[in-house]
Structure formats: structure tokens, C-alpha cells
C-alpha positions as CSV (number, residue, x, y, z in Angstrom):
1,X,-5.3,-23.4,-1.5
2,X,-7.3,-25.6,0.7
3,X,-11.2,-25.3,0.9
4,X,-11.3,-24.8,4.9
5,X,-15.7,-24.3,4.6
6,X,-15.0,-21.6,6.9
7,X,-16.1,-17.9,6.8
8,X,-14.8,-15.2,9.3
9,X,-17.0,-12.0,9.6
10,X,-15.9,-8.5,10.8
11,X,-17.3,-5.4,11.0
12,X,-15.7,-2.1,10.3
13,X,-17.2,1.6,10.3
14,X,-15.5,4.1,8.5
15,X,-15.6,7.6,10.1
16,X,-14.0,10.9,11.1
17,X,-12.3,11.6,14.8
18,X,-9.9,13.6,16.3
19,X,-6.8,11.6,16.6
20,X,-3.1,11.9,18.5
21,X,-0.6,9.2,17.3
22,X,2.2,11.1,18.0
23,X,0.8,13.4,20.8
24,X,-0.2,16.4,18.5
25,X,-4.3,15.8,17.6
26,X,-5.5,16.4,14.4
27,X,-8.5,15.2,12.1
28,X,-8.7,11.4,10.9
29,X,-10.7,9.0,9.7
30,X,-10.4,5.7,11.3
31,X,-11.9,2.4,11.3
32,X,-14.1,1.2,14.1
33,X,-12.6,4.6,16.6
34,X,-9.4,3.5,16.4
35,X,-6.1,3.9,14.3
36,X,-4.4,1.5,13.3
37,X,-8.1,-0.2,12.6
38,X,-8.5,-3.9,14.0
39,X,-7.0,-7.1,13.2
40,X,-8.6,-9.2,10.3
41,X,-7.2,-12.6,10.8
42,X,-8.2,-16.0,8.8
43,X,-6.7,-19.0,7.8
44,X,-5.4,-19.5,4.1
45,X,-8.4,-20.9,2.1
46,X,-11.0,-19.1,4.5
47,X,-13.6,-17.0,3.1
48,X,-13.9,-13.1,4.3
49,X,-16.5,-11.2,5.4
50,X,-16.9,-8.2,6.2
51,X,-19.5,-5.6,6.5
52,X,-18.1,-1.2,5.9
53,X,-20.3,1.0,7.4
54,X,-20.0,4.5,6.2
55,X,-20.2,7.2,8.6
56,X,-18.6,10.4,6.6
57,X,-21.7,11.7,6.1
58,X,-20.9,15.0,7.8
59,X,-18.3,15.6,5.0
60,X,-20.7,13.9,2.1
61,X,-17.5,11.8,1.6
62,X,-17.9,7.8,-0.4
63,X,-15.3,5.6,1.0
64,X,-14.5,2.0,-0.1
65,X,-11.7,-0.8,1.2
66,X,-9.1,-2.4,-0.7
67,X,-7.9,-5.7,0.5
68,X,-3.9,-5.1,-0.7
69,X,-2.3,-8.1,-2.2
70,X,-5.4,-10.3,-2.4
71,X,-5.7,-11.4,-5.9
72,X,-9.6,-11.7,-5.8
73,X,-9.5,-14.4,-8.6
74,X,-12.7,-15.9,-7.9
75,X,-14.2,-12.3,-7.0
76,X,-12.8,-9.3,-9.2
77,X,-15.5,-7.3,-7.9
78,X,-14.7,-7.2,-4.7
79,X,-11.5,-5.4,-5.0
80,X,-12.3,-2.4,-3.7
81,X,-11.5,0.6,-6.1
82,X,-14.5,3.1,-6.8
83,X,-14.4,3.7,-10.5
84,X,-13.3,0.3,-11.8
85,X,-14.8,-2.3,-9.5
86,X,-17.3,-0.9,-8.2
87,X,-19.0,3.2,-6.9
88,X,-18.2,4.8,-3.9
89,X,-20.1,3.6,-0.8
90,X,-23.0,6.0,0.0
91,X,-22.3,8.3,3.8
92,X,-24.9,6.2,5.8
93,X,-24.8,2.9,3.6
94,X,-22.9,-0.1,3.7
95,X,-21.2,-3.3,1.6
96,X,-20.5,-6.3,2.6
97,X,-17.2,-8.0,0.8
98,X,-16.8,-11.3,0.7
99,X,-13.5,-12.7,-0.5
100,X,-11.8,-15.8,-0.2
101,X,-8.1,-15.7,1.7
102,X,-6.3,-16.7,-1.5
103,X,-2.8,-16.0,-0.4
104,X,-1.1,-16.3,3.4
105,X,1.1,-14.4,4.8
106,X,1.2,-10.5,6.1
107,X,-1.4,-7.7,4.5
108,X,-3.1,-4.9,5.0
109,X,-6.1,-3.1,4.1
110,X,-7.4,0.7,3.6
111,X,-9.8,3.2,1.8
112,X,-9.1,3.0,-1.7
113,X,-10.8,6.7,-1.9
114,X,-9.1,9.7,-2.6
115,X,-6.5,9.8,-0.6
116,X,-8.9,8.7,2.8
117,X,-6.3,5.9,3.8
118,X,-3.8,9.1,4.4
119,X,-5.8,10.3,7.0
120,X,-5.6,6.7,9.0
121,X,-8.3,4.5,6.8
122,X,-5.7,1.5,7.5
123,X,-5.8,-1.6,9.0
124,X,-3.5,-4.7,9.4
125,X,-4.6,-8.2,7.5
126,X,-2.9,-11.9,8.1
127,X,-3.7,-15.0,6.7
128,X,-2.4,-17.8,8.8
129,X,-0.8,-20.9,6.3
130,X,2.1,-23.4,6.5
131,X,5.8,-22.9,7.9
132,X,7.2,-24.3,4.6
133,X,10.9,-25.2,5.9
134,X,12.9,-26.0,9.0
135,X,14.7,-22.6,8.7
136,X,11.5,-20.6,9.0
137,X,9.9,-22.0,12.4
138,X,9.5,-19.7,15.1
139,X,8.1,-20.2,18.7
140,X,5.8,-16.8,18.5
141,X,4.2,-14.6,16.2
142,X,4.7,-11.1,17.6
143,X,2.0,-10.1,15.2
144,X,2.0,-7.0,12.7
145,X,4.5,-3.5,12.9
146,X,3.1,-0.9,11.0
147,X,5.2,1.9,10.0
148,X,4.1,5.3,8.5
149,X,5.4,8.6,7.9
150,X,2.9,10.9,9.4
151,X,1.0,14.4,8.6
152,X,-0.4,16.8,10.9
153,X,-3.1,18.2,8.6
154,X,-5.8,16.5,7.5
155,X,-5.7,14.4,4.5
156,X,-8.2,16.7,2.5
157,X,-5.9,19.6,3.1
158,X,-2.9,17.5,1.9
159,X,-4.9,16.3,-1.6
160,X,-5.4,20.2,-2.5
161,X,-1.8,21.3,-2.1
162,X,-1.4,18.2,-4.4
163,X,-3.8,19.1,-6.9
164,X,-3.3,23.1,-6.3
165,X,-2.7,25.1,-9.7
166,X,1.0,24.9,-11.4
167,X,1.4,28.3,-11.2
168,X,0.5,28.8,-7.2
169,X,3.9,27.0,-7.2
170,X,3.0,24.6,-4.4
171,X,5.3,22.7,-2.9
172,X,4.6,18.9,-2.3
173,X,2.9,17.8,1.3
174,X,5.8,16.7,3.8
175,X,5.6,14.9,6.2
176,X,5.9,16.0,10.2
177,X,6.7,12.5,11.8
178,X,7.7,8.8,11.3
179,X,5.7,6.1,13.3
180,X,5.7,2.6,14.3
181,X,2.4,1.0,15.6
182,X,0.3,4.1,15.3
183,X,2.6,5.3,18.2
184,X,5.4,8.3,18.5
185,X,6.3,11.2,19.8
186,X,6.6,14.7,19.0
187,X,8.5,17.8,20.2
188,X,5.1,20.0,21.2
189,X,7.3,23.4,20.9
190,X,7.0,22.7,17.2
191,X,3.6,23.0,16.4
192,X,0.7,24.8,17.1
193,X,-2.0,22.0,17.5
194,X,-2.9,20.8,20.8
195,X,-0.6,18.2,21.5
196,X,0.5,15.9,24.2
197,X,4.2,15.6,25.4
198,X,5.9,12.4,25.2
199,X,3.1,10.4,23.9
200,X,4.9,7.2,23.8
201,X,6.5,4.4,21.7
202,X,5.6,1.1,21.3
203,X,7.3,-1.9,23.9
204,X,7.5,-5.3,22.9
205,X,8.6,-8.1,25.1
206,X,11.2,-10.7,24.6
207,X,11.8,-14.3,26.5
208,X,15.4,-15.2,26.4
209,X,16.1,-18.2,23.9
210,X,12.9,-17.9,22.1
211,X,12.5,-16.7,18.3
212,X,10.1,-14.4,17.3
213,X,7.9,-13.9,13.3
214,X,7.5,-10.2,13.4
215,X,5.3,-9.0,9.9
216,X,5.9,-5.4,9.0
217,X,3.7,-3.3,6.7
218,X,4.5,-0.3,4.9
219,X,0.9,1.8,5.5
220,X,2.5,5.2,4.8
221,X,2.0,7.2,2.2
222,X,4.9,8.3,1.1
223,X,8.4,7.3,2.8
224,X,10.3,4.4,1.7
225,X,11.4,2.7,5.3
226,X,14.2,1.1,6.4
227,X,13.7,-1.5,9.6
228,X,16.5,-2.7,12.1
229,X,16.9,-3.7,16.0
230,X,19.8,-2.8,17.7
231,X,22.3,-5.8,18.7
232,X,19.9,-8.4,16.7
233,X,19.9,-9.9,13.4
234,X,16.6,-10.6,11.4
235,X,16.0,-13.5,9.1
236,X,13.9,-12.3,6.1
237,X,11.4,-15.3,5.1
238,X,8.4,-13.0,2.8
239,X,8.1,-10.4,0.6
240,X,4.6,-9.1,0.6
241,X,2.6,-12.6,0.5
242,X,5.3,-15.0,-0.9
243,X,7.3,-16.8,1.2
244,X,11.2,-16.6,-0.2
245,X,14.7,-18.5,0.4
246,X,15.5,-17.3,3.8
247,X,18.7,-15.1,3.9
248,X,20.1,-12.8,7.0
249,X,20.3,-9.0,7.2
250,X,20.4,-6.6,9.9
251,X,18.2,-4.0,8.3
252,X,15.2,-4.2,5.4
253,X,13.3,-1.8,3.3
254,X,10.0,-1.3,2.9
255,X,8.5,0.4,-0.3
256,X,5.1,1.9,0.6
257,X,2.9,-1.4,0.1
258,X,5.3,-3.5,0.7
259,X,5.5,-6.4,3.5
260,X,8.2,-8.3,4.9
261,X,8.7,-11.0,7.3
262,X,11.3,-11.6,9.6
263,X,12.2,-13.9,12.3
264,X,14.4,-12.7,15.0
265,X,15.8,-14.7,18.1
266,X,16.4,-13.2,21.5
267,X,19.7,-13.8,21.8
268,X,21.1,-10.9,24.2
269,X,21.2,-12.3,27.6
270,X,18.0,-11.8,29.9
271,X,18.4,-8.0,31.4
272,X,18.5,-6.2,28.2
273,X,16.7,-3.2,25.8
274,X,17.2,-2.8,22.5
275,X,15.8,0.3,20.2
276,X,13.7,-0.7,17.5
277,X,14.1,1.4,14.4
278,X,12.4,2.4,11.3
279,X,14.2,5.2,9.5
280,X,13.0,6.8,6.5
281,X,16.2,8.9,5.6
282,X,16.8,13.2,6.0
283,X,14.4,14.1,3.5
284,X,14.8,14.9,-0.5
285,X,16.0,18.5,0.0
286,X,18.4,16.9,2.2
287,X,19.3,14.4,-0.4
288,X,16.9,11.4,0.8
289,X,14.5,9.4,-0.5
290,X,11.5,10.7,0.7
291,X,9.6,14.4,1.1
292,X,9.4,14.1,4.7
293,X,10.6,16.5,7.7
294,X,14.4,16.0,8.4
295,X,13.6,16.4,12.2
296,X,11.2,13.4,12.4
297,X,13.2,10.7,10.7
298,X,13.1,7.6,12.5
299,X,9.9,5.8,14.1
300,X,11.0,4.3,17.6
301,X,9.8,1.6,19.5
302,X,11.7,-0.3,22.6
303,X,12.2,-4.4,23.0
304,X,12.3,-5.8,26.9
305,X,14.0,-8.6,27.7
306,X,12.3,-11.1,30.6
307,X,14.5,-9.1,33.4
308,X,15.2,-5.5,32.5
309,X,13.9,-2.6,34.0
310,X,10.9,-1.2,31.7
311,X,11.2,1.9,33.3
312,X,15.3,2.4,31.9
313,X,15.4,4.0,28.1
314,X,17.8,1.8,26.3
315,X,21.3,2.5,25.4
316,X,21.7,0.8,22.5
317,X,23.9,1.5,18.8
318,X,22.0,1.3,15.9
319,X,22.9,-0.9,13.5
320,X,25.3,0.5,10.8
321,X,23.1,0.1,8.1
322,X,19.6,1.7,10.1
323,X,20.0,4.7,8.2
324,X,18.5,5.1,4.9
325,X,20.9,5.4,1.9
326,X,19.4,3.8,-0.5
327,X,15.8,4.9,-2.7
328,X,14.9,0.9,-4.2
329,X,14.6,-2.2,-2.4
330,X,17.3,-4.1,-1.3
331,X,19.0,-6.3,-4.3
332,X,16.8,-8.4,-6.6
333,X,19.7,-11.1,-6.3
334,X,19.3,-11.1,-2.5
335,X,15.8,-12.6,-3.0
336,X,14.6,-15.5,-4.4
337,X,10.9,-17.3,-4.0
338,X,10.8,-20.2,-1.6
339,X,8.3,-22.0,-4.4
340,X,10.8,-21.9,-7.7
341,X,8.5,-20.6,-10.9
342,X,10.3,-19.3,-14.2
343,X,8.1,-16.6,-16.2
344,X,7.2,-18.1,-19.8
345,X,8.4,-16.1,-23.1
346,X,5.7,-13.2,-23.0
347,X,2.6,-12.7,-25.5
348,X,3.8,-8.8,-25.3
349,X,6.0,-6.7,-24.0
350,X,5.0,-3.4,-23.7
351,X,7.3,-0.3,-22.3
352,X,5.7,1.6,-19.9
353,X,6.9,5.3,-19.1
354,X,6.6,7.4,-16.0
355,X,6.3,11.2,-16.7
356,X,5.7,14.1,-14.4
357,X,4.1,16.9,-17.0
358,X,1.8,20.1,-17.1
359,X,-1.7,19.2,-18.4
360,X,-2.2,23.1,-19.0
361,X,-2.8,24.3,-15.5
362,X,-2.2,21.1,-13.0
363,X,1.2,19.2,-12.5
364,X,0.0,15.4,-13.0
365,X,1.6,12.4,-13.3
366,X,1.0,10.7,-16.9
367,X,1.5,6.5,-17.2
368,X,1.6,4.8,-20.1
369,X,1.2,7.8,-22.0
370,X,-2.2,9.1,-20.1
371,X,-3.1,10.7,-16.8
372,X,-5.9,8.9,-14.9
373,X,-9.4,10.3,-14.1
374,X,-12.0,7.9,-12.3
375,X,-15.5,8.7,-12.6
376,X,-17.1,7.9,-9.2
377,X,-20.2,7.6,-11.2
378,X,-19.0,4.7,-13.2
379,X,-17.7,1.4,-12.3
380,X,-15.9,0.2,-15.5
381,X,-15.7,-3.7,-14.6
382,X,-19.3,-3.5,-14.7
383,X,-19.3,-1.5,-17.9
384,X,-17.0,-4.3,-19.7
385,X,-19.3,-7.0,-18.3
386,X,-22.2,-5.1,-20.2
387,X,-19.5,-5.7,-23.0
388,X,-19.4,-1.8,-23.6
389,X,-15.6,-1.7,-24.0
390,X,-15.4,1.9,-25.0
391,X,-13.5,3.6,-22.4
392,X,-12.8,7.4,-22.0
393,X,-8.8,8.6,-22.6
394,X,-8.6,9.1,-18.9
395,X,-9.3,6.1,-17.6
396,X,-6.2,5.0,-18.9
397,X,-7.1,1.9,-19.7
398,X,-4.7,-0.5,-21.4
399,X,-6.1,-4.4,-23.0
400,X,-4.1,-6.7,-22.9
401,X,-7.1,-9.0,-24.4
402,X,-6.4,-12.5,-25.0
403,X,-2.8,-12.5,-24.5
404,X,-1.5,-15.1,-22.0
405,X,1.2,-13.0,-20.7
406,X,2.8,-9.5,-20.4
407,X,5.8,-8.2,-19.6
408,X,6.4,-4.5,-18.3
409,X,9.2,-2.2,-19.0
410,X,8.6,0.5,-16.5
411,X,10.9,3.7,-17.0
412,X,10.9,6.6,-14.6
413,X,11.7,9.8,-16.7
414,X,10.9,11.4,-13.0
415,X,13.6,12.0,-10.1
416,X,11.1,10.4,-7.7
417,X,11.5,6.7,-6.9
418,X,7.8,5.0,-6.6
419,X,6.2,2.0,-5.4
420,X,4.7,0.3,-7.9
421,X,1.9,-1.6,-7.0
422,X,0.0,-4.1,-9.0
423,X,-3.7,-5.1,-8.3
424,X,-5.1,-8.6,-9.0
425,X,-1.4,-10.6,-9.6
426,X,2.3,-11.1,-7.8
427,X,4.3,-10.2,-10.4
428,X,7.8,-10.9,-11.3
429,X,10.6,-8.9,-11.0
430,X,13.1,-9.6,-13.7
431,X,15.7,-6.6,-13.5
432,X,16.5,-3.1,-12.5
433,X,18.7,-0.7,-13.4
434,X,19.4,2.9,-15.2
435,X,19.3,3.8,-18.5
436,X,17.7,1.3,-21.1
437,X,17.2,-2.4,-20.5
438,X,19.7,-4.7,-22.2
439,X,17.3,-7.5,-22.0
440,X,19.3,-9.1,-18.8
441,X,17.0,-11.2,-15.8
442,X,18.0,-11.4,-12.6
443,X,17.5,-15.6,-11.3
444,X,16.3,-16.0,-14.9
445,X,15.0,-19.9,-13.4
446,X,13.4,-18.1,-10.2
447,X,12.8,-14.3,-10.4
448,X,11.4,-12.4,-7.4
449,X,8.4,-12.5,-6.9
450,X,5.9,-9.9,-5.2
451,X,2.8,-7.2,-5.7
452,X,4.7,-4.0,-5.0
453,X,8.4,-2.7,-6.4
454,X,10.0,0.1,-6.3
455,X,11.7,1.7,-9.5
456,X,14.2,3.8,-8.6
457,X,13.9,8.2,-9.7
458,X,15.2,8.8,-13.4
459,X,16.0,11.7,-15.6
460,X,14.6,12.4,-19.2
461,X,18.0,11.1,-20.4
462,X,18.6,8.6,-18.2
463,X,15.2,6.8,-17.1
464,X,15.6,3.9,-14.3
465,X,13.3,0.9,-15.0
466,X,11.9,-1.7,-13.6
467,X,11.0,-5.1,-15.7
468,X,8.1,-7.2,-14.6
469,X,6.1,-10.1,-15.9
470,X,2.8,-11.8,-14.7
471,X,0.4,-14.0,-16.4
472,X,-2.8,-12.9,-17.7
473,X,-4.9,-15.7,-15.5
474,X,-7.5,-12.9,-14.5
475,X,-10.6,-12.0,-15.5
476,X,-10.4,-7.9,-14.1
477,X,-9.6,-4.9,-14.4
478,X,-6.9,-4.1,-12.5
479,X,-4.8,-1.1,-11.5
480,X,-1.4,-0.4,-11.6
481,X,-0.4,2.6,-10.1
482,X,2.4,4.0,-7.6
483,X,1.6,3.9,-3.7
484,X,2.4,7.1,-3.1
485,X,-0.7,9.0,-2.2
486,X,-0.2,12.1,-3.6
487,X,1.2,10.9,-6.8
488,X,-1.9,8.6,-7.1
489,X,-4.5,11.7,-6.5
490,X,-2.3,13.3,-9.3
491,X,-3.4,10.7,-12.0
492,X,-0.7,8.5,-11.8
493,X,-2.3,5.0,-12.3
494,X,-2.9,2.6,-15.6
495,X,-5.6,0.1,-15.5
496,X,-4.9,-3.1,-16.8
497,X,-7.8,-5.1,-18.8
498,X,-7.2,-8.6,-19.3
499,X,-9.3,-11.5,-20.9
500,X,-12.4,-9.1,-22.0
501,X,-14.4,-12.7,-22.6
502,X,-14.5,-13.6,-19.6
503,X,-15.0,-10.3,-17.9
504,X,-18.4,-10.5,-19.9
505,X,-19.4,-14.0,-18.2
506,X,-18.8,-12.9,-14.8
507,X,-22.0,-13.2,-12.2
508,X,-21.4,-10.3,-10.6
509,X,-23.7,-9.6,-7.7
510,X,-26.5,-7.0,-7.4
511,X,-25.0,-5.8,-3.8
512,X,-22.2,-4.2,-6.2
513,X,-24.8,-2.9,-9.0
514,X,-26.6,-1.2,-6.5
515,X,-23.6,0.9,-5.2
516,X,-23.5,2.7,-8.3
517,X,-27.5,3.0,-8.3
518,X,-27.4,3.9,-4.8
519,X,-24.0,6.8,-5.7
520,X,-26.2,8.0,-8.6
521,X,-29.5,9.2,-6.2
522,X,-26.9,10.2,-3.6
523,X,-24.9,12.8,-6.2
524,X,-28.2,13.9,-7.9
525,X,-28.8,16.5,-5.1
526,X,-25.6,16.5,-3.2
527,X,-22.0,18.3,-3.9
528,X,-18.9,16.1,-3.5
529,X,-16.1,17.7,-3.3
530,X,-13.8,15.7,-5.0
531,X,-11.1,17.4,-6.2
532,X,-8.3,14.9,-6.5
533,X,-8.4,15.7,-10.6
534,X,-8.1,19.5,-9.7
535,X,-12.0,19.7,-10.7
536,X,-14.6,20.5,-8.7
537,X,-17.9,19.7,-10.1
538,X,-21.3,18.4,-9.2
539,X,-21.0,14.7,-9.8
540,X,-24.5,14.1,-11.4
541,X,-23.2,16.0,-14.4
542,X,-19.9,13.8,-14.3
543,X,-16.9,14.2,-12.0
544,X,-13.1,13.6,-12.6
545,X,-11.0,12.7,-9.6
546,X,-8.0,10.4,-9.7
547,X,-8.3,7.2,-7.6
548,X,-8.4,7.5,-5.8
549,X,-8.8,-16.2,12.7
550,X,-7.4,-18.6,14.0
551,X,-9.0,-21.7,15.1
């Protein structure tokens, strides 16, 4: 990583507004008024900074941001998570981050409270660095696609049919759209919120001849997607922030978290337009993937050659693959880093299961053998830097202590595939499969590599599993949970502690101290109504609720 001497500053308020990405308004919260939330650009090596503002104060809501995939070596606490690295930022307060651009390549960031990032907390992050071989130059950087599934209620409403009682029988949220760019469209007949007709797609433009980087990001919060362009093949060169052997496909999937890079030439004359697609399958009643509406499947948007008419809808056939078939990521063999590493022989290897059980009256997901609870009122980093390391059950916290390395044998005793996302590290990814691991890697000499995975839906009998490995180089806390928002406001998430040492020697700086100070006067006299733990408490006495530039 290069010490560039440069810092890039931004500024980003967090607050509620009525919102229309697909033509029918509801209630979101946004960055800076608008959804998707600005750019944050920087070079690779840069510095970071940037200012949140909270403005929920009309709802008594904390919010704090999560920079996704940035491994924050050099600044744990700035990662982001009320509850482990820091408290909630106070409604009519702000925090300044400042974190250095350790990795390149395509990001994002969003609210890391409750479920807030649900409700349009997102924003799209890229770190500039090197074209590392001749097959991945390009002539222009089209710049970030973000694809969600989308809900029409508001992301409060959402986390309490979530967390609603086990015997009110609730059925999961579901979502009412798919969309690319913060843009769709929506048949208006079908709902009873105001709602605009034909609200549009996103339109890119293509020059004949010329090759185009296009990063897409995964910000939804449930729905596994699956990315194509009619008449055009892609050439994948990242997963989330690693750079990989370049291979050809004409369609990719995208876990929730997940990021992939692609570079696409236009190669179909100079009159022509092409559907782009992002399909996220007919829904799990249907037999998908994903708990999602089977009449708002795939998120559209529309390429223009130099010479067509932008006015014509285009006539192109999907690619035979565009549709979703498939719940895990396409084949570990398929993808290998560009920068060759084999993982050492492990300190530990721990097996890790995934279990969707009754605590008594909630349905909650339990990892590693625990449910999570954070206490807003607590951050535990700074707890473990007082060297208190005597953590409640639910924070679910796992110590991997002085070890050097761990490996992870996931297994989903639950028919839900998840995106398992790892704070802190890029991890690798040494197999996948059903039943029990037989002890095989896949590219034993160069795994994959990346921060998010998807482990496939299991049974009680038959589990799937993922295997993953990363090296215990950290001095954090850091969570591992699914990217599924509901399942992550239903406890599902395991906190990782690693080198407790030097967690104690860490200067951590007063700005973060003082969000907890500052969360404790707030809470003394005010209700929040947290609820993602199925609780609803004043939070003085204690509250439960699962977590949560170029030059």
C-alpha cells in the first residue's frame, strides 16, 4: 500500500425522507437527500475522512456507517458497528471517521444500525489502484451499478414482522421490487401508496470499439442477484476488493455484500440497445433463492450504442443463463486471486453451525452456538482495551486469542442460503459442499479469496458448509454475521476476538469514547425503540437489540 500523504474529506447527513425509486413513495432514510448516497472516491493508500451528521432525531433513532470490506487494520475503531466498536451516534450529533483506503477496488458503505441501511442508508465506495495485467485494461470506468431488491414499507415496519412473536406466525418481509441504480419501475395498480407510473430505468451509453470496467455492488438486503447484458460478454477481473485471474461469463452472481468487476467491450455495431439485467430468481415459495415478490423479479436498465434512437425500447434476448437457478456463488474453481497466496496449516479449526431455533417466544437465528444481543450502551472493543474481557452470553463472542490462524467450518442446518460476511479480514474460501466436509480445498496453492460467501440452505441432516481460513493479523473485534438484514436483526452474528494483547495497547481516540458518554446522557431520559432483539426497554436500564478522488 503506498503512503499517497493525501486525505479526502466528505460529508454525509443521515436522515429520514420520502422517497420513490421505483415510482411508488414511501419512507427512507437517505444520505445527504438522496438514495443511492454520494460517491466516496480515493486513491489506494489515501486517508478517509468523513464527517456523519445525524438528523433522525424526530424518530430518537442512533445511526452509525460501516465502511464494507475495509479492513481498518491501523484503525479497529473506526469500523462502524454500535455495540462492538463503538455507541450509536446521538440524533443531532456527529463523528468523524478517519480511515486509511487499505484495499482498491469496488465498495460500499451503509448504517450498520438496526436494519437503517434497508431503508436506503447506502452509498457506493471505490478506491482507485493499479490495472495489474494486460488482460484487465479498459478505456473507461462506467463507474458503480448498484442492485437491490426493494420494500415498500419502511424499514422499522419490516424489523418488527422480523422480530414479531413465534406464535403470531408471521411470515418473513418480502420484497415488492428489484432495482438497478436506485431506479425501476412499478405497476401503480398494485399498490396503494402514491406512486408514479413508469418511473424509469437506468441508460448507459456505449462508444463502438471501446471497453468498458463496470463495478457492481450487492446493497440489498436480501436477494441473491444474478447480472447479464443481452448480446455481450463480461470479463470478470474482482471479487469484492481482490483482483482475480480474469475468466469470461455471460452472467455473475452477487451475494448480498458481495462486489464484482467486469469489463465489457462494445462490440455490437453502432445503432444498437441492449437490456441490462439483474434477476434475482421467482421467489422461495416459487422455488427460488430469495423471499422476494415473483412479479418483480428482474431490475432493468437499457445500454445505447453511439447511433441508436434512445427513444426505441430495446428488443433484445436475454442471455440463457440471466435467470437465477442457482442459491451460491458461481464455482470456487472458476475463481482464482490474481496475487497467488496459499493459507498456512491453521492454529484452530473450529466448526461453526447455523441454526434457526425458538428462544421461548421469538424465532432467532443462533451462530456458533448463541444468538446475538448488542447493547447500544456498550461498545465492547473499548471494554477489552480496559482489559475487561468478561463478555455477556449474547454478545456471542468467540477468542480466538493468540492463535495465528483460524479456519471456519460453517454448516447451515437452515434451508436459507446466507451471505456470510466477515468484518476486518478477506478470507479464504477453501471448499463448499453438502453434508460433512471431507477435508478437500479447492486451488489448495491459491484459494479464493474475498470478505463475503455464500453457504448454500441445509437441512438438520444434511448441513451445507462453507470452509474458510484467514489469519489472525488484527487487533479487533470483529463480526461475522450473514448480510441478510432480517436474519442479522434476528441475532444471527458471532463476534470474532483476536490478539486480546494488543487490543489492550490500542490508542483509541476520545472522539469514540465520547459516543458512548454522549449515548449514555442521550438514553437517560429518552425511549429508543429498539426492538430488533424483540425487547423493548428503556436503554438506560440496558437494552438488547441485535446489530444491528481522483487526482
Amino acid at each position: 500500500m503506498p503512503d499517497t500523504g493525501v486525505t479526502r474529506y466528505y460529508d454525509l447527513t443521515v436522515s429520514y425522507q420520502n422517497i420513490a425509486p421505483d415510482g411508488v413513495q414511501r419512507e427512507g432514510i437517505v444520505f445527504n437527500g438522496q438514495y443511492p448516497g454520494p460517491l466516496i472516491e480515493a486513491n489506494w493508500g489515501d486517508w478517509i475522512s468523513v464527517t456523519v451528521h445525524n438528523e433522525l432525531g424526530a424518530k430518537n433513532e442512533g445511526t452509525s456507517v460501516h465502511w464494507h470490506g475495509i479492513l481498518q487494520k491501523e484503525t479497529p475503531w473506526m469500523d462502524g458497528v454500535p455495540g462492538v466498536t463503538q455507541c450509536p451516534i446521538v440524533p443531532g450529533q456527529s463523528l468523524t471517521y478517519l480511515f486509511r483506503a487499505d484495499q482498491y477496488g469496488t465498495s460500499w458503505y451503509h448504517s450498520h444500525y438496526s436494519a437503517q441501511y434497508s431503508g436506503g442508508a447506502v452509498g457506493p465506495m471505490i478506491i482507485y489502484g493499479p490495472n495489474t495485467t494486460q488482460n484487465t485494461q479498459y478505456d473507461v470506468d462506467l463507474g458503480p451499478i448498484m442492485l437491490s431488491d426493494w420494500y415498500h414499507q419502511s424499514y422499522y415496519d419490516l424489523v418488527e414482522q422480523t422480530m414479531a412473536p413465534a406464535v403470531q406466525h408471521v411470515p418473513p418481509p418480502v420484497s415488492d421490487n428489484n432495482i438497478m441504480n436506485g431506479m425501476g419501475t412499478f405497476d401503480c395498480s398494485q399498490t396503494d401508496l402514491p406512486c408514479t407510473p413508469n418511473a424509469g430505468v437506468p441508460k448507459f451509453k456505449f462508444q463502438s470499439g471501446t471497453s468498458y470496467r463496470i463495478r457492481l455492488i450487492n446493497s440489498g438486503s436480501d436477494a441473491t442477484q444474478t447480472f447479464s447484458i443481452d448480446g455481450h460478454t463480461m470479463t470478470v477481473i474482482a471479487n469484492d476488493y481482490i483482483p482475480i485471474n480474469p475468466y469470461t461469463a455471460t452472467a455473475v452472481t452477487i451475494g448480498v455484500g458481495q462486489r464484482t468487476d467486469v469489463i465489457v467491450t462494445a462490440n455490437q455495431g453502432s445503432d444498437g440497445a441492449f437490456w441490462v439485467r439483474s434477476n434475482i430468481g421467482p421467489g422461495r415459495k416459487a422455488g427460488g433463492c430469495n423471499d422476494n415478490n415473483p412479479n418483480a423479479q428482474t431490475a432493468f436498465g437499457i445500454i445505447y450504442y453511439e447511433s441508436a434512437d434512445t427513444s426505441s425500447v430495446p428488443t433484445s434476448t436475454a442471455q440463457p443463463d440471466s435467470m437465477q437457478t442457482d442459491c451460491g456463488n458461481d464455482p470456487l474453481s472458476q475463481t482464482t486471486p490474481l496475487n497467488p497466496s496459499a493459507p498456512p496449516t491453521p492454529d484452530m479449526t473450529v466448526d461453526v453451525p447455523i441454526q434457526a431455533l425458538n428462544n421461548g417466544t421469538h424465532n432467532l437465528f443462533y451462530f456458533g452456538g448463541a444468538t446475538f444481543r448488542a447493547d447500544y450502551n456498550t461498545a465492547l472493543l473499548l471494554q477489552a482495551n480496559e482489559g475487561d474481557f468478561s463478555f455477556p452470553p449474547d454478545a456471542n463472542v468467540h477468542n480466538y486469542g493468540t492463535n495465528s490462524s483460524v479456519r471456519l467450518v460453517v454448516y447451515n442446518h437452515n434451508a436459507m442460503p446466507h451471505p456470510m460476511h466477515l468484518h476486518g479480514h478477506d478470507f479464504w474460501v477453501l471448499a463448499e459442499g453438502k453434508g460433512h466436509w471431507d477435508g478437500t480445498v479447492v486451488n489448495p496453492q491459491n484459494p479464493q479469496l474475498r470478505d463475503t460467501q455464500i453457504v448454500q440452505g441445509g437441512t438438520d441432516g444434511v448441513p451445507s458448509y462453507i470452509v474458510i481460513q484467514y489469519n489472525l493479523d488484527h487487533a479487533q473485534i470483529n463480526p461475522f454475521h450473514c448480510h441478510i438484514s432480517w436474519h442479522n436483526s434476528a441475532g444471527f452474528n458471532l463476534l470474532a476476538l483476536e490478539n486480546p494483547a494488543a487490543i489492550q495497547a490500542l490508542q483509541i481516540p476520545d472522539a469514540i469514547k465520547n459516543t458512548c458518554t454522549a449515548w449514555g446522557t442521550f438514553t437517560s431520559g429518552v425511549v429508543v425503540d429498539q426492538i430488533d432483539s424483540g425487547l423493548r426497554k428503556r436503554v438506560n436500564l440496558g437494552v438488547n437489540g441485535a446489530i444491528a478522488m481522483r487526482d
